[in-house]
N, C-alpha and C positions, 0 to 999 in steps of 0.2 A: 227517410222522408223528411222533408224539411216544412216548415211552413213557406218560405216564398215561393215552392217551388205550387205547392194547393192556392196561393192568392194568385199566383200567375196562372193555373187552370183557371179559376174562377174569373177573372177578370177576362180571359180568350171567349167564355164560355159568355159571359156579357156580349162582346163582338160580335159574337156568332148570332143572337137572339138578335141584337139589332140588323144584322144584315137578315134575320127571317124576316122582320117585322115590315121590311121594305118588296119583299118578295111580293108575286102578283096573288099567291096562292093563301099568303099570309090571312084573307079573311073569309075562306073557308075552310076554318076548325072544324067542323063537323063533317065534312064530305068526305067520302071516300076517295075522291079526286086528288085531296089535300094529300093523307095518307100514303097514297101509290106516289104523288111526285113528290114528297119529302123524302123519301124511301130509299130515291133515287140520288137526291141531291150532296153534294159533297158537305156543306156545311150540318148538314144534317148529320151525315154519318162523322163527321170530325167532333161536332156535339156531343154525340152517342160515346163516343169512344174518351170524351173526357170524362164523359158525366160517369160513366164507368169505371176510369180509372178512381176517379174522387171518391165515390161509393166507396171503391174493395181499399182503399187507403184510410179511411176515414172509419174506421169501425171499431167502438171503444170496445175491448175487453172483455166479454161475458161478466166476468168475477169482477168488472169494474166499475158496477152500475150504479147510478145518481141514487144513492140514500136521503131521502126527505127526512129532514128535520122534526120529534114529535114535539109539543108544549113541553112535555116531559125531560127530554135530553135539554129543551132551553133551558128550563128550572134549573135542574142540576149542571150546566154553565154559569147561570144566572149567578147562585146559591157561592159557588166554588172559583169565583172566578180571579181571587188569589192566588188560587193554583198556577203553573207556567201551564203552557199550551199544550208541551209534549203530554207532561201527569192528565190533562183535562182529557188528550186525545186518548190515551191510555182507560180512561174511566168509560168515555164513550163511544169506545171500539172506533173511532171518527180519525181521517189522518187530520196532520198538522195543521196542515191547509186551511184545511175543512174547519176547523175550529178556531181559525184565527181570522177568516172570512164570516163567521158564524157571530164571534165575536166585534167583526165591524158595523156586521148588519145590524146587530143588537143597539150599537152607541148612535148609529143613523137613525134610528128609531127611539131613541130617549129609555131603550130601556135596561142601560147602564149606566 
């Protein structure tokens, strides 16, 4: 999976919204009416089927979840930050990345 191939979904999937938005049925969202003829409609179902494929491609990892940052782990960056990034990431189970992005945000904030 590439990224241009998800910005090129994403971008048809704009196209598509604008050709709903001109649609007659376009201003009633709530009607059942609405519902039954989008249902039916080709852009609608070309929609459906992007917006689906983008979902099942788009899904980080279980074991790869956003760990938030506590005062605590900043301190001890704060404190250590002599240290190179790998030893730092090492101390706070954090990857490289993660602690050198930690470290930018910190100097954009004055507080290194």
């Amino acid at each position: 999976m590439r990224h241009d191939d998800k910005t090129k979904v994403r971008i048809r999937i704009g196209q598509l919204l604008n050709i709903c938005r001109k649609c007659p049925y376009g201003g009633l969202r709530n009607s059942s009416r609405y519902v039954q003829q989008c249902e039916t409609c080709d852009v609608y179902k070309e929609m459906r089927t992007l917006g689906e494929w983008l979902i099942n491609t788009s899904h980080r990892p279980k074991d790869k979840r956003i760990k938030k940052w506590t005062e605590e782990e900043r301190r001890i960056l704060i404190d250590n930050i002599h240290l190179p990034a790998r030893k730092l990431s090492e101390m706070l189970n954090r990857t490289i990345p993660s602690v050198r992005n930690q470290i930018d945000l910190l100097k954009r904030k004055g507080l290194l």
